[in-house]
N, C-alpha and C positions, 0 to 999 in steps of 0.2 A: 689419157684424161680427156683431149679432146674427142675423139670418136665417142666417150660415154656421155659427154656434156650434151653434144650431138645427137643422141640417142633421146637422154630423157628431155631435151626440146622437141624433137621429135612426138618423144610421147606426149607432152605438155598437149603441142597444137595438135594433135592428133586428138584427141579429148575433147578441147575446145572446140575443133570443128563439127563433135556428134560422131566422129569416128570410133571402132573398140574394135579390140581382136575378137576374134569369136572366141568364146569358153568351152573349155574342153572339162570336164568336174575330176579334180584328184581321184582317186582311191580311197573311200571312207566317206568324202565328203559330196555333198550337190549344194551349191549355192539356194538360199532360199530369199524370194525377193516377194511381198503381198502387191496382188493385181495392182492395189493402186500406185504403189510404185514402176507396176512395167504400163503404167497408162491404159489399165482392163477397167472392165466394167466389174466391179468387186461382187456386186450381187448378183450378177447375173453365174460368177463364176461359182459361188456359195451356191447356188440354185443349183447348178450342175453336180456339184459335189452329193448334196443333200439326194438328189436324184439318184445316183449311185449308190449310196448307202442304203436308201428306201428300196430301190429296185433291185435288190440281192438274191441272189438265183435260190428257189425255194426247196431243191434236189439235198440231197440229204448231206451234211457234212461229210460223212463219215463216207469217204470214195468207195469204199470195198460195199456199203449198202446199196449207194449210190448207182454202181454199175451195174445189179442182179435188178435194181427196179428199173434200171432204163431198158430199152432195146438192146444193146448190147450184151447185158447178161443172158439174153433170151437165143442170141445167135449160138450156131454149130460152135460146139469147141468155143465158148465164150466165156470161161475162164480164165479169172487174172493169172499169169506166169510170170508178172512183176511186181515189185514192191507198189504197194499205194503210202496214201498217208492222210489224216483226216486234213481237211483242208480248217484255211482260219477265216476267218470275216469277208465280208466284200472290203478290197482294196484297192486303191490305187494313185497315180501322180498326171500332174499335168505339169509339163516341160513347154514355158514361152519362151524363144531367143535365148534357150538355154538355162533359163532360170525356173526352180520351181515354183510353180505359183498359185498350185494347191494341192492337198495330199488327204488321204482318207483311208482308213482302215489303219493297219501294221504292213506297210510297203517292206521293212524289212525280213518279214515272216517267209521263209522258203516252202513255198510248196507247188504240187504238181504245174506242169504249163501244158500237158495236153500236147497238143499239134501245133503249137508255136516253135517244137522242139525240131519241126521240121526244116523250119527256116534256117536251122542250130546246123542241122543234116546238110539242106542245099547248100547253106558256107561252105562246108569241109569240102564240096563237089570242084566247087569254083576256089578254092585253095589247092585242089590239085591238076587245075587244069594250068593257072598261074607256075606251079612248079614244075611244071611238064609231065607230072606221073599222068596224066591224062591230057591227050594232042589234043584232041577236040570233043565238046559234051555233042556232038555229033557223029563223033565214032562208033562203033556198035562197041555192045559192051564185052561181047563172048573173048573178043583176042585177049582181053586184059586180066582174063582170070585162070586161076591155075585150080588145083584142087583142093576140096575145102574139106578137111579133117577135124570134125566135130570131138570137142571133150566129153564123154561118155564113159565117168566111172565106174558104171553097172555093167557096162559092156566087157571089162577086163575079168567081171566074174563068173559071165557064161560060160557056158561047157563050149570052147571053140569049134567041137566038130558038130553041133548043130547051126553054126552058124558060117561053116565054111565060105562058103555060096553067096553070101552079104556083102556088097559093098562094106570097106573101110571109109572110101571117101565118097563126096557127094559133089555134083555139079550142077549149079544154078543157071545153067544156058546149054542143057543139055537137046532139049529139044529144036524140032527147024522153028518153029514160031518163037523161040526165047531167046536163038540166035539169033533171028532178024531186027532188036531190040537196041538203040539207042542207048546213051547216057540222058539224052534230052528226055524221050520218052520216060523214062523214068521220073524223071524230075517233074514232067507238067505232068503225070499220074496218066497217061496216055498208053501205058506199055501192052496193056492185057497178057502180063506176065501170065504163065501155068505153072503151078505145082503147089508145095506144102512147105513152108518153113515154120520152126522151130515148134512146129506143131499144128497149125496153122496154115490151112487149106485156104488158095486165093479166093476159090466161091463162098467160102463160109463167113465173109466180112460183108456186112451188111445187105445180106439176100431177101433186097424189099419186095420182090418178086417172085421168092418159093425157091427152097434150096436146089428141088428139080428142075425146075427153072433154069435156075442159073447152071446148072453144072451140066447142064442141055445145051445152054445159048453156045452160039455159034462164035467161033473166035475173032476177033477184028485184027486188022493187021497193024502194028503198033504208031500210035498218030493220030489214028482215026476219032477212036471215044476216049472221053475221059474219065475213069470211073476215081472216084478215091476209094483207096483200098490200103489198108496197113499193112497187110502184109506182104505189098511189093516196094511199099517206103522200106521195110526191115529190108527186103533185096536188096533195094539200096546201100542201107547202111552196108551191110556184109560184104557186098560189091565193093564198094568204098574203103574198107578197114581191108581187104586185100591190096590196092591199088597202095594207102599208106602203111602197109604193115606194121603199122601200130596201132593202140587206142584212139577213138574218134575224138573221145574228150580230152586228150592228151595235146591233139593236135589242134584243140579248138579252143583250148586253156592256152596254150606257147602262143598262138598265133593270131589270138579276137581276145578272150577275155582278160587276160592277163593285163596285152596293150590299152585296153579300156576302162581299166583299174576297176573292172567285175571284183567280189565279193570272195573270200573263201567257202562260201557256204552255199555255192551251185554243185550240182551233179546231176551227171547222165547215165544213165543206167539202162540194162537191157533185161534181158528175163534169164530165170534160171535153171533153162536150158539151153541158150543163147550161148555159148562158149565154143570158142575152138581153138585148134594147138596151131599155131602160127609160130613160125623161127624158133620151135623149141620152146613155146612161153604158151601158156592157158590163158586167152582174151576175151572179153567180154565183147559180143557185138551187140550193140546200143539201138534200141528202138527208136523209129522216129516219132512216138508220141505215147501217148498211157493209155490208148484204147484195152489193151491187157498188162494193163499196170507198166512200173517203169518209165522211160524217159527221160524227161530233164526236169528235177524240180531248181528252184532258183524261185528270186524272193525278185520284189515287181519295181526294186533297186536297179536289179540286172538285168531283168525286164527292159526296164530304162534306157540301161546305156547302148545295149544291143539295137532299141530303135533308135537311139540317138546317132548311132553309128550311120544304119541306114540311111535317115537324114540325110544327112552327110555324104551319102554316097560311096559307102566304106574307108572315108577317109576320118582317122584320127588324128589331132595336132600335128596335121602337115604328113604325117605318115600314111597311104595308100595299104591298108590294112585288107580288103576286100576288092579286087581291081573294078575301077569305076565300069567298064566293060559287063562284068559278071552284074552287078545290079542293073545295069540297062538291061539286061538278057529277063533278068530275075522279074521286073516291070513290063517286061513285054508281053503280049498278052498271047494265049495260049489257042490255035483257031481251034479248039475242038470244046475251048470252053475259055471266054473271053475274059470272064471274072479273073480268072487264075492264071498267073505266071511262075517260075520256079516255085516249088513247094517251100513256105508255104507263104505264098504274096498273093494276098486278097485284094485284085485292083477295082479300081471305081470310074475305068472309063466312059462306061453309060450312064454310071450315077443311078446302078440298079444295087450297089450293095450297098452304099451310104449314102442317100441321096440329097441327103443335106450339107455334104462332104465338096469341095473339088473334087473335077476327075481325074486331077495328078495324083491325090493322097492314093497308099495304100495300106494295109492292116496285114499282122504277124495273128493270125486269131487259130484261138486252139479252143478246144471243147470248154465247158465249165460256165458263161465264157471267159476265157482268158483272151484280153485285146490290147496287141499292140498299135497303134493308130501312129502314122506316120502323114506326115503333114506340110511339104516343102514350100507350099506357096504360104503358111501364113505363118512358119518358123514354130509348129508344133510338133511337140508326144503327148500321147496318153495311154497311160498303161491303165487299163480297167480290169478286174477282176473277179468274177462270180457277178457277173450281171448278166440277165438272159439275154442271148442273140437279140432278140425284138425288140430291147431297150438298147442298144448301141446306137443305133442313128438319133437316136431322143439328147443320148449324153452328148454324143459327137455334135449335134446342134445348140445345143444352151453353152457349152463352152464357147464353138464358134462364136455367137452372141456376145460374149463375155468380153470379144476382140473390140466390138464395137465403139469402145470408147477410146481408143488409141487416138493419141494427138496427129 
């Protein structure tokens, strides 16, 4: 009895003195508190709202249109091989000191995130360097892989002896340039991987140069450039669901979402050719984003907590759920392209990507756009939603404003 008497005095003057644990939000629930109670500037934060809503990306709902009128439908082999889904309204939350303190659209609505999913991706990297499946994201990747036995149920109906001669299996660091290849590389988009997955030739992802061009250019040694390319994030992944021989979502539900009271209604998904037989089981390996459909859809809830996490520095209610080490890595900047740290962390140390931003914040941003805006020096998230790239510093600045009336 005395130890709890002691306690809730404790908490008493703890209170009174302007002190409060940090809030961590249950499962189900996020506290909801109006600017004027967290000491905001109330209209200025309606202002920012209303701006999001007005500024709603004008690309077509319906993602499977959406992709054949963009660039993307236009590339080699630029057909979705994954599920889409039509997307819903512009959405999204703003998270003060843990509180929400304003919301817009249907944040609970689950749909695509695009290349945020990569950020989803680099976690599982840095969960299994943490668990030793992987010594260091500096080791090259080739020691760690064995052979990759793709699920191919057409292939069981060939006539065998026209295909004697074929590989059964396939290796993804068969080459001397794909051996010399990091984990790191991979992660800061540095690797200039060679070959084809799932279908899906590395020159034929955004060949703004001419596909002869590209399939000409001369190789760089990995480090060098940084190109984004999806289909050396998939490398990743597939790399990666070897090193865990399990599912990627499996290990990123037990291990991130679960412990941060995420949503039943996330999934990651990869395309459906993307399978392979691993320990006897048919698995799905998981794209890191929905350039050809697929990914991770998740509603801008789980959006939320995943940068909320970050925030935090992968720490949840006292629990070291992402090792603080892996996010410093993830923040660090990439020298072949300064913006960018682990896939997929959009920093702002020149204050050339959000310039009205600190250059501590950094952003989870995926196509659409989907943004996750992480915010350490003024205790923010925002998760924004189908708003164009060019309107993100606009939001990201009338919020900031919004701070301005804090006591």
């Amino acid at each position: 009895m005395k130890n709890l008497f002691g306690l809730l005095c404790f908490l008493i003057l703890s209170t009174s003195l302007g002190y409060s644990q940090e809030y961590f939000p249950p499962k189900g629930i996020w506290q909801t508190k109006s600017p004027a109670e967290m000491g905001l500037n109330a209209a200025k934060i309606q202002e920012a709202i209303n701006f999001a809503i007005t500024h709603e990306s004008d690309a077509n709902p319906n993602l499977k249109i959406a992709h054949y009128e963009s660039a993307f439908g236009r590339e080699p082999f630029g057909y979705p091989v994954g599920p889409m889904k039509t997307r819903g309204p512009a959405s999204g939350l703003i998270i003060y000191k843990g509180m929400v303190v304003g919301q817009w659209g249907d944040p609970a609505r689950v749909d695509l995130t695009f290349s945020v999913a990569k950020s989803f991706l680099s976690t599982t990297a840095g969960l299994a360097v943490e668990e030793g499946l992987i010594k260091s994201e500096m080791d090259l990747v080739y020691p760690y892989m064995a052979p990759i036995y793709p699920y191919d149920p057409i292939k069981s109906m060939m006539n065998k002896a026209d295909h004697f001669d074929q590989e059964d299996v396939f290796d993804l660091f068969a080459t001397e340039h794909n051996r010399s290849i990091r984990w790191n590389d991979l992660l800061r988009q540095t690797s200039d991987w060679e070959g084809s997955l799932w279908g899906k030739p590395d020159w034929a992802d955004r060949p703004s140069e001419g596909v002869g061009q590209k399939r000409a250019r001369p190789q760089t040694a990995p480090g060098e450039v940084y190109e984004y390319n999806d289909t050396r994030v998939n490398v990743l992944a597939l790399a990666l669901l070897n090193v865990w021989r399990k599912p990627l979502p499996q290990v990123l539900k037990d291990k991130i979402m679960d412990p941060i009271g995420a949503s039943d209604t996330w999934r990651w998904t990869g395309y459906e050719n993307s399978f392979v037989i691993l320990d006897g089981q048919i698995i799905q390996s998981v794209s890191g984003g929905s350039h050809w459909g697929g990914g991770m859809m998740l509603s801008a809830w789980d959006q939320a907590r995943f940068g909320y996490l970050t925030l935090h520095n992968g720490k949840w209610k006292g629990t070291q759920l992402i090792p603080e080490t892996w996010i410093d890595k993830s923040k660090t900047a990439t020298p072949a392209n300064p913006g960018y740290g682990f896939m997929n962390y959009f920093l702002n140390y020149d204050q050339k990507f959000i310039p009205a931003a600190p250059k501590s914040a950094f952003s989870h941003i995926g196509a659409g756009t989907n943004m996750v805006y992480v915010d350490s020096e003024n205790d923010l998230v925002i998760v924004a939603r189908w708003i164009p790239n060019g309107d993100i510093n606009e939001l990201v600045r009338l919020v900031l404003e919004g701070l301005s009336n804090i006591n």
